[in-house]
C-alpha positions in Angstrom: 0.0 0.0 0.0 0.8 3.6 -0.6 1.6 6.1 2.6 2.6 9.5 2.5 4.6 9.0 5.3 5.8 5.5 7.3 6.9 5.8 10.5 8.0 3.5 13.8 6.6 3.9 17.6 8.1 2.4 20.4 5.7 0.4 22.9 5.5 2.8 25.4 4.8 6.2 23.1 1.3 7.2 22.7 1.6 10.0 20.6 2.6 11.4 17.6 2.5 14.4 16.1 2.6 14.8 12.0 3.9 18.1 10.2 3.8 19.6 6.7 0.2 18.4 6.3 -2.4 20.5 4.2 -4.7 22.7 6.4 -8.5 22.0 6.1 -7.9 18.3 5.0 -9.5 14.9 6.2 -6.5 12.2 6.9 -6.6 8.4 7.6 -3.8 7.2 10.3 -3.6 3.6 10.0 -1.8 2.0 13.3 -0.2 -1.8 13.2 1.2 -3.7 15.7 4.5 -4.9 14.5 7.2 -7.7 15.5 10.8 -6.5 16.5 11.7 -7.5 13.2 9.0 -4.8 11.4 6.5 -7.4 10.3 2.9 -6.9 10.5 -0.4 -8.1 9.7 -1.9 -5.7 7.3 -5.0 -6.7 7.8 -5.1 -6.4 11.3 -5.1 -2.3 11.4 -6.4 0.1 13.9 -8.0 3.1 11.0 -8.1 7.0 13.5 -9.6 9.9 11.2 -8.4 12.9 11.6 -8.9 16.4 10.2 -6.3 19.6 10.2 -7.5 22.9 11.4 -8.2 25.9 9.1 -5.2 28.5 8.9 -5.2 32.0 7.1 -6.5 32.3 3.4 -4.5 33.5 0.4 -5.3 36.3 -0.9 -8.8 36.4 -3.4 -7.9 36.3 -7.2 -9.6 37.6 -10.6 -10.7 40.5 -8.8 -12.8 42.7 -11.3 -15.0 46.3 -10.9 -17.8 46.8 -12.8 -19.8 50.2 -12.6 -23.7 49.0 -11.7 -25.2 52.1 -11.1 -24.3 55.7 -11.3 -22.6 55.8 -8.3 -22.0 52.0 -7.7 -19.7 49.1 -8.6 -20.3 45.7 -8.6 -16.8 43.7 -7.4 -16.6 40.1 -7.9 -13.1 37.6 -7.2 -12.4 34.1 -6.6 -11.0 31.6 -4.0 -8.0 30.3 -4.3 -8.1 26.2 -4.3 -7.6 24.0 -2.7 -8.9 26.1 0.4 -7.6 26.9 3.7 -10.3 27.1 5.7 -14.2 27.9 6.0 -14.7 31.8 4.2 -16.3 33.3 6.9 -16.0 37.6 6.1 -14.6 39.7 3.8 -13.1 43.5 3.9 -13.3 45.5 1.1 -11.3 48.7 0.5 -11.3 51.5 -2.0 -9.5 54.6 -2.9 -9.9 57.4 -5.4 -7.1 57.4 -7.9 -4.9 60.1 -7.0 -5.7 59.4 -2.8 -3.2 57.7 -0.5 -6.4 57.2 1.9 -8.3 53.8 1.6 -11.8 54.0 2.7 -12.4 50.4 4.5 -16.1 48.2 4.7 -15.1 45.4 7.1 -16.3 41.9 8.5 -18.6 41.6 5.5 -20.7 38.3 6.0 -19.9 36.0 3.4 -23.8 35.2 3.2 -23.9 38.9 1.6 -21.8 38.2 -1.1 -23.7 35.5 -3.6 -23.7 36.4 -7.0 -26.6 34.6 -7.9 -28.7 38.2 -8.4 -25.7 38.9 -10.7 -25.9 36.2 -13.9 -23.4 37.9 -15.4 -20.7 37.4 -12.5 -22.0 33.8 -12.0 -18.5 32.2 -12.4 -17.4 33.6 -9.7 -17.2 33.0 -6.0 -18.5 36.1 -4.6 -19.6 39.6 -5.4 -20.5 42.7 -3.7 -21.8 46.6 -4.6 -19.6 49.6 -3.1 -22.1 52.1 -3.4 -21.8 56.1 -2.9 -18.9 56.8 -5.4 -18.2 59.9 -7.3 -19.0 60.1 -10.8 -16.1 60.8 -13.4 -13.5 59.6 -10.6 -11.2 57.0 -10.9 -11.6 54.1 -7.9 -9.1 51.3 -6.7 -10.2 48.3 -5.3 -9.0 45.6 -3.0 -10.7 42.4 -1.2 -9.4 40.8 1.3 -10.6 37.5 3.2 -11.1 35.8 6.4 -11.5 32.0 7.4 -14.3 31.2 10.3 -12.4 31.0 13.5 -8.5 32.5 11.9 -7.9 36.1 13.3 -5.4 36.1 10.2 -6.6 37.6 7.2 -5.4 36.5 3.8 -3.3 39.9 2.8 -5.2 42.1 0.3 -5.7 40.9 -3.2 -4.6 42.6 -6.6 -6.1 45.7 -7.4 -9.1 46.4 -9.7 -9.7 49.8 -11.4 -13.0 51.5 -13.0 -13.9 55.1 -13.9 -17.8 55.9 -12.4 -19.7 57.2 -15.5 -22.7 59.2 -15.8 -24.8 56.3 -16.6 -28.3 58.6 -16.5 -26.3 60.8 -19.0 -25.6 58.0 -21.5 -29.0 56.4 -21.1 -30.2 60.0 -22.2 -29.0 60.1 -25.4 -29.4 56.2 -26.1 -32.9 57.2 -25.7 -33.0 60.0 -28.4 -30.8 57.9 -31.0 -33.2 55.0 -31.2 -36.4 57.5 -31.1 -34.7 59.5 -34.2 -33.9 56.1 -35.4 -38.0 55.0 -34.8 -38.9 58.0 -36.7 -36.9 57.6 -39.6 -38.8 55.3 -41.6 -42.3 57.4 -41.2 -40.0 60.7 -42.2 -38.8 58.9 -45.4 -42.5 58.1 -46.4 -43.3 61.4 -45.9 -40.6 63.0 -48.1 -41.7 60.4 -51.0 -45.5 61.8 -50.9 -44.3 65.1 -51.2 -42.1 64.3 -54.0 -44.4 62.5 -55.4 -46.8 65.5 -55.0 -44.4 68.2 -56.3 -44.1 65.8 -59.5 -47.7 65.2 -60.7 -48.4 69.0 -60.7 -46.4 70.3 -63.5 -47.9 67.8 -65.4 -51.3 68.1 -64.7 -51.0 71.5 -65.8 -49.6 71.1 -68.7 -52.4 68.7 -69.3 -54.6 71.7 -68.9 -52.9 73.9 -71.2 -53.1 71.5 -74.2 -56.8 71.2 -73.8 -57.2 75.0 -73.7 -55.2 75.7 -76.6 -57.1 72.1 -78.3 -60.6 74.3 -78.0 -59.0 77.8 -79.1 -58.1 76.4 -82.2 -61.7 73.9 -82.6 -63.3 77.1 -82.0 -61.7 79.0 -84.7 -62.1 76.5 -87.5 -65.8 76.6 -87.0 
C-alpha cells in the first residue's frame, strides 16, 4: 500500500505528532502492531480519522470592478483552491485614484456576497456593490478574506480599477438615438409623398394647357 509517510513507535509512546500536512484536510492514520523484526499483519489495522484545522487564506484572485449604477460598482473575485479554511468575512477597501487614503467596509458576512442576483458574475465565487462613489472619478479596489475561527486575514488581493460614468447621461441620449432612429422610416414616407406631389403637378397643368389651346383652335375653325 501507498503512505505519504511511514513511521515506527516504540511500545510505550502514545503519541505522535505529523507536520507539513495540508490545512483543512480529512487524513486516515492507520496503526499496526508490528514484530521486532518490522513485520505486521496488514490486515489487522487500527483506521483513526483525523482532520487539520483551518489556517489563514491566500489572498482572493480575478478580482474585477464593474460600474452598476451611477454611483456603484459591482466587485466580484475568486477563491484560491484548494482552500484553507471555512470563508467566513470579507473586507473591502477603496480609494480614489490620485488618494493615499483607503476607505475600508469590514467583516462583510460571506452570506452577503452571492452572485446569484448577478448572472453575469456567475462564475465567480462572490460579489459585492460599493455604493456612494463619485462620478467621473477614478476608484481602486481591494478584497481581502477571512477564514471562520483564523484572526489572520489573507493579505489584500490585486487591485481592480473602473472610472464611475454618468450612466443617466448616456441612457439620455441612447434614448434620443433610437427614437430618431424609430422616426426615420415614417419621415422617409413622408418625403416620397411630397415628392411624389411636387411631380404630378407640372404635369397636370400642362395637361390643362393643351386642352385650352385644343378648343382655341376647334373654336376658330368653326
Amino acid at each position: 500500500k501507498e503512505f505519504m509517510e511511514k513511521g515506527t513507535l516504540s511500545i510505550s509512546q502514545t503519541k505522535l505528532e505529523m507536520v507539513n500536512l495540508t490545512p483543512f484536510s480529512r487524513y486516515i492514520l492507520q496503526l499496526y502492531a508490528a514484530n521486532q523484526a518490522g513485520g505486521y499483519d496488514e490486515h489487522v489495522v487500527l483506521k483513526i480519522p483525523g482532520n487539520t484545522a483551518q489556517s489563514s487564506p491566500a489572498p482572493p484572485t480575478h478580482l474585477q470592478a464593474l460600474q452598476h449604477t451611477p454611483g456603484s460598482v459591482i466587485l466580484s473575485w475568486r477563491h484560491v483552491f484548494p482552500p484553507t479554511g471555512e470563508v467566513s468575512s470579507y473586507t473591502i477597501r477603496w480609494k480614489e485614484d490620485r488618494s493615499t487614503t483607503w476607505k475600508e467596509l469590514k467583516d462583510i458576512p460571506k452570506l452577503q456576497t452571492f452572485c446569484k442576483d448577478y448572472p453575469e458574475k456567475e462564475n465567480n465565487d462572490a460579489c459585492y456593490v460599493v455604493s456612494n462613489l463619485t462620478e467621473s472619478r477614478i476608484y481602486s479596489f481591494q478584497v481581502e478574506c477571512y477564514n471562520s475561527g483564523v484572526s489572520q486575514g489573507s493579505g489584500w488581493s490585486d487591485v481592480a480599477s473602473q472610472i464611475i460614468h454618468n450612466l443617466g447621461q448616456d441612457g439620455a441620449h441612447t434614448s434620443y438615438v433610437f427614437i430618431v432612429l424609430g422616426c426615420l422610416p415614417f419621415i422617409i414616407i413622408i418625403v416620397i409623398i411630397l415628392f411624389v406631389k411636387y411631380r404630378k403637378k407640372p404635369i397636370k397643368a400642362s395637361k390643362q394647357q393643351n386642352t385650352v389651346q385644343y378648343n382655341s383652335n376647334k373654336t376658330q375653325n368653326c
